[in-house]
N, C-alpha and C positions, 0 to 999 in steps of 0.2 A: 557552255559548261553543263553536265547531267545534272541528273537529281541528284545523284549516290556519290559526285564531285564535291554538289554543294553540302549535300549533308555531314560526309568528311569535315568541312572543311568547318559547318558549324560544329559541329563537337569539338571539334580540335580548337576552336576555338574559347567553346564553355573552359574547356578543360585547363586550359592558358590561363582562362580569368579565375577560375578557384585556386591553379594554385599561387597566382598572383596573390588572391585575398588572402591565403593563410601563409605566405611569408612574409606578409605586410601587417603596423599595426602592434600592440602589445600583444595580443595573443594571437597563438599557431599552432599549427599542429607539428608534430615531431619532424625529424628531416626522415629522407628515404630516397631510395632509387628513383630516378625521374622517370615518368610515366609516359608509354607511348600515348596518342589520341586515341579514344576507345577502347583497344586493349589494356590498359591500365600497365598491372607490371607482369602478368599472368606469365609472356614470354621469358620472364626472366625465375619462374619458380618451374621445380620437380612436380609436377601436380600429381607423379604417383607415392612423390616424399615430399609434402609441404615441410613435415617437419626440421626436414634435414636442412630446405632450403632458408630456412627462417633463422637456423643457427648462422648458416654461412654467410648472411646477410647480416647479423647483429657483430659480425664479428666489423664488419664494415660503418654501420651506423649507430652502434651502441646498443643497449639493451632498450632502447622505446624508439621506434620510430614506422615510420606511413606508410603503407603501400596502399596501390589503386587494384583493384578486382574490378576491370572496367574502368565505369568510372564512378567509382563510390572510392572512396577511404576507408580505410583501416589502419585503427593503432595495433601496432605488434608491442608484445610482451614479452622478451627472454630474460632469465635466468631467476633468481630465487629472489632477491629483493622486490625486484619492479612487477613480479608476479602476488609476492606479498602482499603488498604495499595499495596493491590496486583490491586486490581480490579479499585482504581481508581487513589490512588497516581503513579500507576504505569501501568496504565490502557493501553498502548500501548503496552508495554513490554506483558503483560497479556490475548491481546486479540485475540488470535488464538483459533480455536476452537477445542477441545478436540475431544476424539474418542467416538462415538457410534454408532458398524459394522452395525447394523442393520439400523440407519436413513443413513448411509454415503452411503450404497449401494442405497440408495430409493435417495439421494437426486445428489448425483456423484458428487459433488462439486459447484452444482448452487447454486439459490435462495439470501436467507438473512441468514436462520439459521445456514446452515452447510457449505456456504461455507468461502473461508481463504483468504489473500493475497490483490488482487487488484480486482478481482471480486467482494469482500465481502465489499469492500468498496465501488467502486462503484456503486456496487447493492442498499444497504445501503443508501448512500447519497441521489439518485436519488429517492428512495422508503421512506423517509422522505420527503423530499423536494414536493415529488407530493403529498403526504398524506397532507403536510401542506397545498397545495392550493389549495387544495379543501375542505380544512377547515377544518382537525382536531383539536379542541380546539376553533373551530369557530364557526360563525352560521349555515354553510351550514348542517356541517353532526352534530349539535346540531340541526337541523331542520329533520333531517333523524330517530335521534334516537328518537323524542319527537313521530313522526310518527307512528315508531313501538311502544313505548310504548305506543301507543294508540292504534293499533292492536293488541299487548299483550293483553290487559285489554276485548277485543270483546273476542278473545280465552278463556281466564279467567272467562269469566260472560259464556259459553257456557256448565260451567261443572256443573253449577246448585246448587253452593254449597258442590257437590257428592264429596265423596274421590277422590284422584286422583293421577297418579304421575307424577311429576311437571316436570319429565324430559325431556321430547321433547318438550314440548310449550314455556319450558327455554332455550332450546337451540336453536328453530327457533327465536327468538326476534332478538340474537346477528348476530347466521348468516348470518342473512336479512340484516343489517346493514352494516357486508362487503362486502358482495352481491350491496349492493346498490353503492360502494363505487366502485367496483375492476368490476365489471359486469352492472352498469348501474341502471339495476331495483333489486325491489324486489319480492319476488315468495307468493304465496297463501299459508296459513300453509299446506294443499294439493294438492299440486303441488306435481307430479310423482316425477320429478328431482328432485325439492328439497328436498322431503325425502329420496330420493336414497342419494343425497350428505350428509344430516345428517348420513344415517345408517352408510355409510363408514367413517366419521367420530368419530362416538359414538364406531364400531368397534376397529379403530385403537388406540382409548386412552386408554382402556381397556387393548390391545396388549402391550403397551406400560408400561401399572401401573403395566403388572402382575410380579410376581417374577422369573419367567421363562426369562424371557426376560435379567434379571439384570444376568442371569448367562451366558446366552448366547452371552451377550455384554462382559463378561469376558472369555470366550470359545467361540470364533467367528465360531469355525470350526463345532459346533454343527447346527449353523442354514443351512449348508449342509444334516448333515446327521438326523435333524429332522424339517423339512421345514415347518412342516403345518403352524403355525400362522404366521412365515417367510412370508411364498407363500401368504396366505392371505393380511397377511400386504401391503406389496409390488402389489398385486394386485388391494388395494383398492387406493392405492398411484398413482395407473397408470392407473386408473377409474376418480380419479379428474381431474391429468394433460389432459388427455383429452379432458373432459370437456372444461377446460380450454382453451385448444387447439380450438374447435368447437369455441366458444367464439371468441378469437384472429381472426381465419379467417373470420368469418361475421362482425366482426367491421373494415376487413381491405378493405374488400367491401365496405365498407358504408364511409368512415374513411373523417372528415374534418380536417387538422391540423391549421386550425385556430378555432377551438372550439372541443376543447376535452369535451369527454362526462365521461369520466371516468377512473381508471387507467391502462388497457387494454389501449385506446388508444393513453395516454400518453408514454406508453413505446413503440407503433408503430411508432409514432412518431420519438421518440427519433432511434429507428431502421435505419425508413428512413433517419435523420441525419446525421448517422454513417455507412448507408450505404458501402461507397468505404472505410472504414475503416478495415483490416482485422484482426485486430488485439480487435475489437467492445465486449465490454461485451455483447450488445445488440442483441442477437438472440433467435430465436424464444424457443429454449431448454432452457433460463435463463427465459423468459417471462414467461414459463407454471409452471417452479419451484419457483419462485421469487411469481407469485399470487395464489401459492397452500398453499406456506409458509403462506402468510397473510391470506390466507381464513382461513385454518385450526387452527392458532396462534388466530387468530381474531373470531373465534365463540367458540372453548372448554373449551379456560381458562377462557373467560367472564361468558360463561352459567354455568359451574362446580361452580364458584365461586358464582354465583345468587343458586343453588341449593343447597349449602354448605349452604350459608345464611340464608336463609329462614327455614331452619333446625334447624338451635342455633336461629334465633327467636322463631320457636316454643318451644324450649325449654326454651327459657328464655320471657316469657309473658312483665315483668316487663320493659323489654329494647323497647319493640313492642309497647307499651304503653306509653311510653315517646315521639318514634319516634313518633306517631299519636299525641301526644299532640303538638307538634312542627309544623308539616306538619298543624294543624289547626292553629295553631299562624303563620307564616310563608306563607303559602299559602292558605287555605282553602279547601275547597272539590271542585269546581268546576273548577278550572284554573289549567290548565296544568303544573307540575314543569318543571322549568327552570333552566341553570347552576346559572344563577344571586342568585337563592334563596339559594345556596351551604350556600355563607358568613350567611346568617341568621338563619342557620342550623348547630350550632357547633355539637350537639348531635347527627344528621343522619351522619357527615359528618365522626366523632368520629366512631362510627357503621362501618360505611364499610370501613376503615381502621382496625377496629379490626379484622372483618371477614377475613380479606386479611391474617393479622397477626395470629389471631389463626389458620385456616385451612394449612396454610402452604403448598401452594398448590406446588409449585415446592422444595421439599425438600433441594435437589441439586444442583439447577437452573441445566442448561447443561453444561454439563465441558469444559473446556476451556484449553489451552494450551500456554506453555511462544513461544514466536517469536524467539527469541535467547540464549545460553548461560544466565543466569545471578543470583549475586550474592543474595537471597533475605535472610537477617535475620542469615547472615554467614554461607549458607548454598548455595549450588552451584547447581541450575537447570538448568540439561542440555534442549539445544533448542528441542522445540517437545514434551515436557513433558506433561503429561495431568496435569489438575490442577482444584479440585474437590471443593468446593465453599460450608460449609455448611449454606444456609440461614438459616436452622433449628436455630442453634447458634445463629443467629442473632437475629431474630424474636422473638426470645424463653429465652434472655438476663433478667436474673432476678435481674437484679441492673437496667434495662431501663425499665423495662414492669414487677411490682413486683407480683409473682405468674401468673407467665407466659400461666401456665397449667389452668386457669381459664380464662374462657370470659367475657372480663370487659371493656366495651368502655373507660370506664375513666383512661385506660390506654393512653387516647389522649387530654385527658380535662387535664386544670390546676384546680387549686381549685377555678376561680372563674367561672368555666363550660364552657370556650373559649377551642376551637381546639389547640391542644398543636401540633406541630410537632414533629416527633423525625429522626432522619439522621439514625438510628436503622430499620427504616423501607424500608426494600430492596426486598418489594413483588416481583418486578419486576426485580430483581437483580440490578447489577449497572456499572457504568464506560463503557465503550466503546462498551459491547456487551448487555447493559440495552434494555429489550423488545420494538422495533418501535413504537407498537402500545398501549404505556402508555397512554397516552393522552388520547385516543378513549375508551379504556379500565375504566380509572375511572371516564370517561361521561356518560359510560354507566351504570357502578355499581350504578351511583348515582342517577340517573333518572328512570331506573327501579324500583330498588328498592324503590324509595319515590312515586312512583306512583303507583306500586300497592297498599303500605301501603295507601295511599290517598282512593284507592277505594275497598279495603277489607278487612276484619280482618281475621285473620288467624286462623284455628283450626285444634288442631288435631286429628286424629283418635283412639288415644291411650293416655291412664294416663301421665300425666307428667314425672311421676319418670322413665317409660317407654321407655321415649326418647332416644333412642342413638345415639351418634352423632360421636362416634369412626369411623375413614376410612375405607371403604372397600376394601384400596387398596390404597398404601405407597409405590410405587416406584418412575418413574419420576416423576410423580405426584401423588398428593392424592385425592382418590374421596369419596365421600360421602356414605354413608351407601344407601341404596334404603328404601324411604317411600313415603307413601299419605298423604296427606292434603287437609283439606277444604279452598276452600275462597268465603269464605260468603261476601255480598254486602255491603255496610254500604251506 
């Protein structure tokens, strides 16, 4: 017998005894698909649509149940209850951050997004709390984003009407934004840097969406022995923090700590605090991952989600034409929208919470993992466990949102055309590890997007029935199909 016989044959045999121990015994983990040796259940998912594939498997095993990624485990989470229940009824117990090898080696356990424990909290905390005083949900950076989208709309009238694609003048808008917020100023749409920092941005989501990646976050050992998008990734990951790094040392030059300019030097600040502290979350290695995290979080998902948009508008004329009818009762053509005018805007306000809802932009949010031992659903997750979140399910709930599979604002209207809420709406995930920068995020959906409808109508370059608006790419996130559009002047 070979080596690569016998080693077969040990796995296959670990793999017998784990799931022997967790069907044996008072506690277990949930039921699921039976696992090949080594491959886990991989052959049995979409890995260019987990999402898709996690619904059609809960239809099979319930809304909690196991799958093997190799051979680890994973609790799967469908639909609105047992996503609840774990994420916020139980939101403590739930909030440790799951495995994926690829961002874990890029982030080493800083920042906000990937790291765990007491770092993550106080990363966390302090990265709200400075967000809030400098006014997210407030005037100041409601003064920053009315800004750019008036910058936007110069870029916008530059294309003359001409086809175009929307995707880098969408994505500088939002950048700019936390650029202004985490770095001070904002950049020229041609600004060297700054298109240097979109490219390696627009780079790494890409890396991220493909299906490549979903396989190799399940076979970690392959991003050894096939590097490239790896190498890339992680290069373009260590091309920001730099940045960032140059950043931090010329504001520590300059640094007043009775008037912070921004949150670079809110966290120097707080460095120098904690200084004789050795034991300080606060060092210069958390500062560069903690504002890479925001910068990156804070300009891909905003812009993807504006060019998703603007998409199923062109497809759908009829919604586009509503919103414009509003925007002239409501504001007019000449006056800059404001958050104030949201409440007098059930129907835009309707719109981009659909968009959020239908595009389903984080399938899976990021996985998460339990903190300790615990009972969920008489079912017994060991500590450590990763724990897989479909928002799909959620978002896609056809007793909350009827014909899910269709875009239809007035799945947020009552019948007498008021903004309906729904607790169903988890764009941004939920409970304890819910995205920082929610707040900045649908200030921004809401202001772009009613201000360019304010100043031009949309066309597009092809037949209606032509439109497609299927993803081009359904893994951590989902991105939009690539097309051009006009935007004509009005």
């Amino acid at each position: 017998m070979d080596l690569v016989a016998v080693l077969v044959l040990c796995l296959s045999c670990l793999l017998l005894l784990s799931l022997w121990k967790q069907s044996s015994g008072e506690g277990k983990l949930p039921p699921g698909p039976t696992p090949l040796p080594i491959l886990g259940n991989i052959l049995q998912l979409d890995v260019r649509n987990i999402g898709r594939s996690l619904t059609e498997l809960s239809k099979v095993y319930g809304p909690v149940f196991t799958l093997y990624f190799g051979m680890k485990p994973t609790v799967v989470l469908c639909g609105y209850e047992a996503v609840k229940e774990a994420l916020i009824d139980l939101g403590e117990e739930f909030s440790r951050r799951g495995s994926i090898p690829l961002l874990e080696r890029a982030a080493k356990g800083l920042g906000i997004v990937f790291s765990n424990g007491k770092i993550w909290k106080e990363t966390r905390r302090f990265s709200l709390m400075t967000l809030r005083n400098f006014g997210m949900g407030k005037r100041s950076i409601e003064d920053r984003v009315q800004e750019e989208a008036r910058c936007l709309v110069e870029e916008l009238r530059k294309t003359n009407a001409s086809p175009c694609d929307p995707t880098f003048i969408l994505g500088c808008a939002p950048c700019n934004v936390i650029c202004s917020i985490i770095f001070q100023n904002r950049f020229d749409y041609n600004n060297q840097i700054f298109l240097n920092l979109m490219k390696t941005l627009n780079e790494n989501l890409k890396i991220l969406g493909s299906p490549w990646l979903q396989v190799c976050n399940t076979f970690p050992a392959l991003l050894d022995f096939f590097p490239g998008s790896y190498t890339k990734f992680l290069k373009n990951v260590a091309y920001i923090k730099n940045y960032v790094l140059e950043q931090a040392k010329e504001h520590q030059a300059s640094l007043d700590i009775n008037n912070p300019r921004d949150f670079i030097d809110c966290f120097l600040i707080k460095m120098e605090q904690e200084k004789h502290n050795p034991q300080s979350e606060y060092t210069f290695e958390n500062l560069t991952a903690t504002t890479s995290d925001l910068f990156g979080a804070g300009t891909e998902t905003t812009s993807t989600t504006l060019r998703y948009g603007l998409l199923l508008l062109l497809k759908h004329p009829e919604v586009t034409a509503k919103i414009q009818e509003e925007i002239d009762r409501a504001i007019g053509r000449h006056r800059s929208p404001c958050m104030q005018d949201k409440t007098r805007m059930p129907y835009m306000d309707a719109v981009v919470h659909e968009i959020q809802r239908y595009i389903n932009l984080a399938p899976t949010s990021i996985p998460h993992a339990v903190t300790h031992d615990i009972k969920f659903r008489n079912y017994l997750i060991p500590k450590g466990t990763s724990i897989l979140t479909s928002l799909t399910s959620v978002l896609y709930d056809n007793k909350e949102f009827p014909n899910p599979e269709v875009f239809d604002p007035g799945h947020f209207l009552d019948d007498s055309g008021n903004f309906k809420k729904s607790d169903y709406f988890m764009a941004f995930s939920a409970g304890k590890r819910v995205c920082v920068g929610e707040g900045l995020a649908r200030m921004e959906l809401f202001l772009f997007l009613t201000t360019i409808l304010q100043k031009f109508t949309l066309k597009s370059v092809v037949d209606l029935k032509d439109i497609d608006t299927t993803p081009a790419v359904t893994g951590l996130a989902t991105l939009p199909p690539s097309y051009k559009i006009c935007f004509i002047p009005v």
